[in-house]
N, C-alpha and C positions, 0 to 999 in steps of 0.2 A: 503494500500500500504506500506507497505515497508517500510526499514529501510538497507541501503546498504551496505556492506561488505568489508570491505580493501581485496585487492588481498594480503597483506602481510599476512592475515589469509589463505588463503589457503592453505599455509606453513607449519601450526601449525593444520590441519586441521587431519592429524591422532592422535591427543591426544583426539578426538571428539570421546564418544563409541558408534558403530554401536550397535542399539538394536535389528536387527535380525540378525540372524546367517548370513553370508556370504559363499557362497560355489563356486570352479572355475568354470567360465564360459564352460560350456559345448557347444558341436555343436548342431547345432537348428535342430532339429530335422523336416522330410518332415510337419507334422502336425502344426509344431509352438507349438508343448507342447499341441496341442488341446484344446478343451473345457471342458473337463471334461463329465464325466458321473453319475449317480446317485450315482455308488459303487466306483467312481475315480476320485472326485473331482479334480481341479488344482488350486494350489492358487498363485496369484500374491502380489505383494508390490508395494506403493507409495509410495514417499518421496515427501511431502506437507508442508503448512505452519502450525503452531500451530493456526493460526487466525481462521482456517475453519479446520483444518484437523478432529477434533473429529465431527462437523456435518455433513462430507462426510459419516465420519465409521456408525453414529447412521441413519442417513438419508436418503445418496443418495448410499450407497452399497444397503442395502434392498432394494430400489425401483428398482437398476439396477439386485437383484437377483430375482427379481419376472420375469425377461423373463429371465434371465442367473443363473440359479438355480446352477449350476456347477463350476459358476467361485467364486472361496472366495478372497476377495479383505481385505488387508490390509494396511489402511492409517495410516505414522507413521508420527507423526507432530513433525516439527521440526522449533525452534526461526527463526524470520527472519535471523538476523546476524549470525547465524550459516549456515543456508541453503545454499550459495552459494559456501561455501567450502566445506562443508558434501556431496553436488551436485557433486564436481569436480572431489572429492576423491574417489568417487565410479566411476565415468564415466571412469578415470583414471588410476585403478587400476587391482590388478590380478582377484578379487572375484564380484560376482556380486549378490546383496542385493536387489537391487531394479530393477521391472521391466520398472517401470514408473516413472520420471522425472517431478517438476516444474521449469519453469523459470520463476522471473520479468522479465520485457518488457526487460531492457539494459544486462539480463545476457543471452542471448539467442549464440549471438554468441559468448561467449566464450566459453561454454555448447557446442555449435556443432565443434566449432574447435577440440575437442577430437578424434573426427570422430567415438565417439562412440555413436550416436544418428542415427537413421534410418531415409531417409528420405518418408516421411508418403506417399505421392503421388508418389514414387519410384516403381520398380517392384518388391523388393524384400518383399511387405507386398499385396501386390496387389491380392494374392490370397484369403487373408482374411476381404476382403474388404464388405463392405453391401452394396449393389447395392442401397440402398435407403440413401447413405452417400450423400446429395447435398453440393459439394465444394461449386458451382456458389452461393448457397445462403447467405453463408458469407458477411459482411460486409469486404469492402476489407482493412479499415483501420486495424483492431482487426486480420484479417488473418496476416498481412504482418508482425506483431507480431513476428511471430513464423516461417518468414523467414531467410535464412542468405544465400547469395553464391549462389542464385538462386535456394536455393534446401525449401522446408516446411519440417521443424524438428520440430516441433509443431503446436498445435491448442489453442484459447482462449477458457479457462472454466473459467474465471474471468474478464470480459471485466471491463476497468475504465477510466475516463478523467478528470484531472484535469476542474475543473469547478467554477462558482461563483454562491456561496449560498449567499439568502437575505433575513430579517426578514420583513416581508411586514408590522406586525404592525409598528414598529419603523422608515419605510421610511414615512408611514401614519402618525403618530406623528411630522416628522419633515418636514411636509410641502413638501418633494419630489417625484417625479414621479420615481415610479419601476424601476430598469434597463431590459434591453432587448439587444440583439444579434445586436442592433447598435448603442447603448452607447459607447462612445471614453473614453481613459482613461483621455482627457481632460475633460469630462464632470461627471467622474465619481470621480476626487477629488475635483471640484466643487463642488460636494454632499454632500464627504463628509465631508467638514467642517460643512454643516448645522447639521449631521449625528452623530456627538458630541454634547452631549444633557444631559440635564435637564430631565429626565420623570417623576420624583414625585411630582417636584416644589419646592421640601426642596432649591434651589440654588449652590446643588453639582452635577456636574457632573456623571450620574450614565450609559450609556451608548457612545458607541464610534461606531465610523464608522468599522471597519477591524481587523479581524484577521487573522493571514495564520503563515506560515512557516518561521521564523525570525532567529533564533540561527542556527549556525554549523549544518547542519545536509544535506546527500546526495540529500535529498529531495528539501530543500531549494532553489538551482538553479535553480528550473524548474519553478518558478513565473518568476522570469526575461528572462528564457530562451522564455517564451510562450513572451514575449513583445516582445521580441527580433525576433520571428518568425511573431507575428503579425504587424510587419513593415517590413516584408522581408527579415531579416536577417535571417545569420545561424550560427552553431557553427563552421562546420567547412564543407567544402566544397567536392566535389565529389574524389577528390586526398588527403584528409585527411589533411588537410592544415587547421591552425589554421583564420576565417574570423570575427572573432567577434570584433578584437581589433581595434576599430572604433568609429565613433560617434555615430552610430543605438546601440554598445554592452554597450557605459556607460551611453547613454541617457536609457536604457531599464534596469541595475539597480541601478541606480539613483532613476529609479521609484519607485523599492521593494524598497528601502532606505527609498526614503520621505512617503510609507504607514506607517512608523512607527511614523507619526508626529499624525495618527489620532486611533492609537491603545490604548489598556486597558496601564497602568503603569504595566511595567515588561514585554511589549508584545517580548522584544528583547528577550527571553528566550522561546518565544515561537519553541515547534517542531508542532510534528503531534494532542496530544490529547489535549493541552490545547489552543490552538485557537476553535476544538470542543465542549468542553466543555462552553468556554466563549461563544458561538454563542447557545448554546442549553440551558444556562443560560438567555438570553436574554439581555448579555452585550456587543453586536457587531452586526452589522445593516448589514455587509457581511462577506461572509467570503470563500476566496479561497481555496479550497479543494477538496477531490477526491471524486467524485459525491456517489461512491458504499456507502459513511456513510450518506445516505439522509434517508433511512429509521429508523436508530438509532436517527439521527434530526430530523426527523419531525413527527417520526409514535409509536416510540414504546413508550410508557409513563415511562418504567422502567428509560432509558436513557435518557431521553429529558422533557424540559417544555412546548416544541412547540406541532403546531397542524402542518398536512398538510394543512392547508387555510392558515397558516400564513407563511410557507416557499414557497421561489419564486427559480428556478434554474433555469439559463440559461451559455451561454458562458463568458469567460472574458473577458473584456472590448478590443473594439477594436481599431487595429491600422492602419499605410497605407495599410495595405496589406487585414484586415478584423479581425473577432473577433480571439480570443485568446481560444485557449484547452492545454492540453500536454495527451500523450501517456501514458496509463499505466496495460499493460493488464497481468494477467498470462494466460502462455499457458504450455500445457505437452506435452511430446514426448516420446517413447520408445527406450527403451536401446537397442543396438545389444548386449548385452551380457544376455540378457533375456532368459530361455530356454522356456519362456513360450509367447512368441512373442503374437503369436495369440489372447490368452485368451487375454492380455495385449492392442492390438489393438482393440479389440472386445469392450473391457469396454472405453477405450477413447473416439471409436466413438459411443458409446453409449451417454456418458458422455456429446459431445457435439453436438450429434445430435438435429434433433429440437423436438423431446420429450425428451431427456433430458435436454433441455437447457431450455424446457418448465417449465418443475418440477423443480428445482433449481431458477429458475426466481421467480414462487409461493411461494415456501418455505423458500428461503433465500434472498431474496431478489436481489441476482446476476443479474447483469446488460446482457445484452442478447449481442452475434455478430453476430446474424442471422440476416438478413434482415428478413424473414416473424415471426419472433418476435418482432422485434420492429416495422413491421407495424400492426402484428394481435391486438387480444384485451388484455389489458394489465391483468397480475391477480389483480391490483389492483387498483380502481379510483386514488390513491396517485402517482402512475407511469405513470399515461399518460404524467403528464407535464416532468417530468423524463425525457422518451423514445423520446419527441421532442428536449429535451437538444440535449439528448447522440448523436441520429439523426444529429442534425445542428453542434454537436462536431466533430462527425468523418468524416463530410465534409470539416470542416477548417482544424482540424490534417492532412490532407490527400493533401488539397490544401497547406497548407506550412510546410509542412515535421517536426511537430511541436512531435519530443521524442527525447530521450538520444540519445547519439552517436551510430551506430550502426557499431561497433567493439570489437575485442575482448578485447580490453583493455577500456571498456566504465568505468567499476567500475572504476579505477583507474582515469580516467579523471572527472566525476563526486565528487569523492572525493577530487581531485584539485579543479573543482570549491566550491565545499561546504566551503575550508576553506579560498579561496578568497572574496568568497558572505559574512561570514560572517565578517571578517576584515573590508570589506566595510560597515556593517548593526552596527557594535558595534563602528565605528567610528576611530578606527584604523589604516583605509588610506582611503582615496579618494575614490570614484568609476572608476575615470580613473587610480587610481595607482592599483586597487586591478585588474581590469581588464586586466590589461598592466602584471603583476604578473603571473595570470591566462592564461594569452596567453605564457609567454614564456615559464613556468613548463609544459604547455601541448606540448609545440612544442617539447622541448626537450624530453618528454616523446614517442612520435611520431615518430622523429628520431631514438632513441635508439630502436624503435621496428623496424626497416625499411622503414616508411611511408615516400614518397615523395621521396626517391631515385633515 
């Protein structure tokens, strides 16, 4: 997941060099650019992340050209922190580069405010449509993804949920019973103080209860936001209005706060890879993370010390309202300035139909949005406990509306909270002053857009 982008980048976003040629948007022709033919092929472009884009091109084009022989697909990966301006720039502009579009979960609607994304369920695709595309079988969490404005301008081809990883030897070591989907966070820093441990017997401390997301960073807020959702709160309300600044918003991260009394020394500098790494080292007894790095934890030997017997995944500890998830899925959409619509739709719902979504589940381990994939048979014994997580995930995400703000200006608020969370997390104010902080920069930010007028 991700690494999120200052809107002030979008700015500075044409000094970024487009690596295929751009040419003006022409009229879409009645075909959609077609499909190609053996002597006339059609190639399309994606604009994807660097994390997966080279094993789309090496893996999942060929599998998608063994039934679309004609379409040539080109995946150009690009940084996370680039992507969302490189996205906006093209969306936005006179030339049109790419056919196909990624969004993270919170950039979706600023991506469609362009009004240069098509909407997929629309009539004006609808002629290219595969009568065998099942919307209904979506999971409706991972779909709503890739809504904005009551229109679908995407679909999930990266389903994820914030989740809690757990090293089962080390709860076994210290005398404690496993967590599960109805473990409270009161019962879960009772743990772990036992969870700070001794395991060689030398008398030093060589293992800790938690790792997760502690430093600056956009990601950071979504620990406290999920507490904050699994008591009922919200960020911010149906009229855009700022609802956190409350007892529910500093008692929830007070909480990320005090994980840091039971983390490794240095954990305050944790981002995304080194709570990973400490937890696949076998120096943190859990660890809050985005479920899709479970196979890297627990499967592949290059990455990890673990086995799958010994990593445990379920939801985040829960609160009044029930367990804890957050929202984090990529989904794609097509450009209207595409002259190749067709081919372009053709390969998307390919991509996530459910023989696509099949293969990609197989071979990369991608977490599925289909319902009859995460009920069928999993490709692998290490994913069934997986797919009951993700399962029991997208029923709490869904019951408390638990992801980023879903407006155009989400980046921007996001990055306000990131650098209130961390002010609060390195000790630098309070959690009721860093929250108090964080509500008024967003409000103002809100205002200055029009919200709540």
């Amino acid at each position: 997941m991700p690494r999120i982008i200052r809107l002030a980048a979008a700015t500075s976003a044409i000094g970024l060099a487009l690596t295929a040629c751009g040419s003006p948007a022409e009229e879409v022709a009645a075909d959609g650019g077609g499909l190609g033919s053996d002597g006339s092929p059609v190639s399309i472009r994606v604009i994807a992340n660097d994390a997966f884009a080279k094993q789309w091109q090496d893996q999942l084009v060929p599998e998608f050209n063994k039934k679309y022989p004609n379409i040539k697909v080109t995946v150009d990966g690009v940084p996370y922190n680039d992507q969302l301006a490189k996205s906006m720039l093209e969306l936005t502009g006179t030339t049109a580069t790419y056919d196909a579009v990624l969004a993270d979960d919170p950039w979706l609607p600023q991506l469609a405010k362009t009004g240069a994304l098509y909407d997929l369920k629309g009539s004006e695709l609808a002629k290219w449509n595969d009568p065998d595309y099942d919307w209904a079988d979506f999971s409706p969490t991972p779909l709503a993804a890739g809504q904005w404005d009551g229109k679908q301008y995407s679909v999930p081809v990266r389903s994820n949920l914030l989740l809690m990883f757990y090293n089962k030897s080390l709860y076994k070591k210290a005398g404690v019973k496993e967590p599960d989907q109805n473990t409270t966070w009161e019962q879960y820093f009772a743990d772990a103080k036992k969870l700070v441990q001794d395991t060689d017997g030398d008398g030093k401390t060589d293992s800790w209860a938690v790792g997760t997301y502690f430093t600056k960073d956009p990601l950071t807020p979504t620990i406290w936001q999920t507490v904050l959702n699994s008591n009922g709160g919200r960020l911010l309300d149906d009229k855009m209005q700022v609802t956190f600044n409350d007892a529910n918003g500093v008692k929830a991260l007070q909480t990320q706060v005090d994980l840091l009394k039971y983390a490794p020394p240095g954990a305050s500098t944790y981002q995304f890879n080194e709570p990973l790494e400490a937890f696949r080292q076998g120096k943190t007894a859990t660890m809050f993370m985005w479920g899709s790095v479970f196979k890297g934890t627990a499967v592949d030997k290059e990455s990890t010390t673990l086995t799958p017997d010994e990593v445990g995944i379920t939801t985040m500890p829960a609160g009044t309202a029930g367990p804890g998830a957050h929202r984090g899925i990529w989904s794609a959409g097509i450009s209207k300035k595409s002259t190749h619509p067709a081919a372009a739709w053709t390969w998307l719902q390919w991509v996530t139909s459910k023989e696509g979504e099949q293969f990609v589940a197989k071979e990369f381990g991608t977490f599925p949005a289909r319902n009859s994939t995460l009920d069928g048979e999993p490709p692998a014994d290490w994913a069934k406990p997986v797919y009951a997580a993700l399962k029991s995930g997208y029923e709490v995400v869904s019951k408390n509306e638990m992801w980023r703000p879903r407006l155009p200006e989400s980046d921007a608020v996001q990055q306000i909270l990131a650098l209130q969370t961390s002010q609060a997390i390195s000790g630098q104010a309070t959690a009721q002053e860093a929250v108090q902080r964080a509500a008024d920069e967003i409000t103002g930010l809100l205002k200055s857009k029009g919200y709540g007028q």
